[in-house]
SEMI-972438 format. One record per residue (C-alpha): residue number from 1; residue in one letter; x, y, z. Coordinates in steps of 0.1 Angstrom, whole numbers. Layout:
% SEMI-972438
NUM|a|X|Y|Z
...
//
This chain:
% SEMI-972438
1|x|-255|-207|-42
2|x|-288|-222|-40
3|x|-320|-210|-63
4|x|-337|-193|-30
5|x|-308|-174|-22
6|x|-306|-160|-55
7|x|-336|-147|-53
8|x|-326|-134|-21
9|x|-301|-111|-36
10|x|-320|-104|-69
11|x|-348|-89|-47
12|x|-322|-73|-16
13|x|-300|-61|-48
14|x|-333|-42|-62
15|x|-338|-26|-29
16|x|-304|-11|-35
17|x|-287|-32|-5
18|x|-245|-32|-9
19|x|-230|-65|-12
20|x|-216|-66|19
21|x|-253|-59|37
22|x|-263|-86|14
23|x|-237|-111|22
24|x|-247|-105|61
25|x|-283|-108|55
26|x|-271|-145|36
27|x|-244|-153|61
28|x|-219|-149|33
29|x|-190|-136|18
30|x|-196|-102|-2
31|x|-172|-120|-25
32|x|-198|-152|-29
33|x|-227|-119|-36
34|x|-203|-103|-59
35|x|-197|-137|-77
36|x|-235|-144|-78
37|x|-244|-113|-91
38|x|-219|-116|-123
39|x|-230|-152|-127
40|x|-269|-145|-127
41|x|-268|-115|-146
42|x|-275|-94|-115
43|x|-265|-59|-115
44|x|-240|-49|-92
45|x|-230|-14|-78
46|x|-193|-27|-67
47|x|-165|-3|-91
48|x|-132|-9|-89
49|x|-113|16|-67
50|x|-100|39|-93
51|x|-75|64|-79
52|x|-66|98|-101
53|x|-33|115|-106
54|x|-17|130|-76
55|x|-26|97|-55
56|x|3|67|-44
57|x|-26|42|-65
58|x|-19|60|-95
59|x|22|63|-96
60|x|18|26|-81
61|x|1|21|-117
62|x|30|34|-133
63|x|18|68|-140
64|x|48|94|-142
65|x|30|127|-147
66|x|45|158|-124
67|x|11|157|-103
68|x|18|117|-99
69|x|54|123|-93
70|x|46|152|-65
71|x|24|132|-49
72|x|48|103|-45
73|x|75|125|-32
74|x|54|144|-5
75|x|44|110|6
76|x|77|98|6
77|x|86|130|28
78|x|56|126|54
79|x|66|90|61
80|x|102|100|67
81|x|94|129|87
82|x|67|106|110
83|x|99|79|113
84|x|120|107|126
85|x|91|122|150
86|x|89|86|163
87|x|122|79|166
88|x|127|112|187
89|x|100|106|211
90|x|112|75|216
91|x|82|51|203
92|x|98|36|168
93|x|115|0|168
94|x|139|-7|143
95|x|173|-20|146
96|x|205|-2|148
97|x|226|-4|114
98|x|234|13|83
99|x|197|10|70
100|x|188|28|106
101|x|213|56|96
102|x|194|65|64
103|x|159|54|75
104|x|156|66|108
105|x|183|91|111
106|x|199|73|141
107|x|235|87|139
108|x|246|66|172
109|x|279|47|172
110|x|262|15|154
111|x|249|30|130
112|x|274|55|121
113|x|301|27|118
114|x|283|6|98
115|x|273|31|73
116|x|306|41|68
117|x|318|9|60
118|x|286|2|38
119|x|294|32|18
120|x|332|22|17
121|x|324|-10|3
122|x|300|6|-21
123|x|327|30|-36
124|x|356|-3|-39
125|x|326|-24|-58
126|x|323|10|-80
127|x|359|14|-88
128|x|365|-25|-92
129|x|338|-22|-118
130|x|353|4|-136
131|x|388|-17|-135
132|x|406|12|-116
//
């Protein structure tokens, strides 16, 4: 970035402008603002997104608290329940199979055939593992 657009932000970043009003004023990335801010010693008011217990960023992070693991379930349960309203009212698109059968709920012919013999295979793999 050139000496004159420095400038440009050092002044636009005193006025309190966000990098991303910056980086239109430039014609640039907020990425190349954000860059030229840590490189110039400019201070910025970008933070990382931090997300606290209770949230999917957090168990993503590997946090295992009972708020962390709550929150995981009940979105676990929403996006079930919205692939179940969707697949009633007749707007979701997935194919039929045994990953329809748990995922979607489908229990048509397909699905219910293949599920079974998913499951059946499942159970000979356990019991060949366990040399009965």
């Amino acid at each position: 970035m050139s000496p004159e657009r420095v400038d440009r932000v050092r002044v636009l970043a005193a006025a309190g402008l966000q990098d991303r009003l910056i980086a239109e004023e430039l014609g640039v990335s907020w990425r190349t603002v954000l860059r030229a801010r840590a490189r110039h010693g400019i201070p910025s008011t970008w933070r990382p997104p931090v997300s606290g217990c209770g949230t999917p960023g957090a168990y993503k992070r590997g946090c295992r608290c009972e708020t962390c693991r709550a929150g995981n379930v009940a979105r676990l349960n929403a996006a079930k329940a919205d692939r179940y309203a969707r697949r009633a009212a007749g707007t979701a698109q997935f194919t039929h199979g045994a990953t329809a059968y748990g995922n979607w709920g489908c229990r048509c012919v397909i699905c219910s055939t293949e599920h079974s013999t998913a499951c059946a295979a499942q159970h000979k793999a356990r019991k060949d593992r366990r040399g009965q």
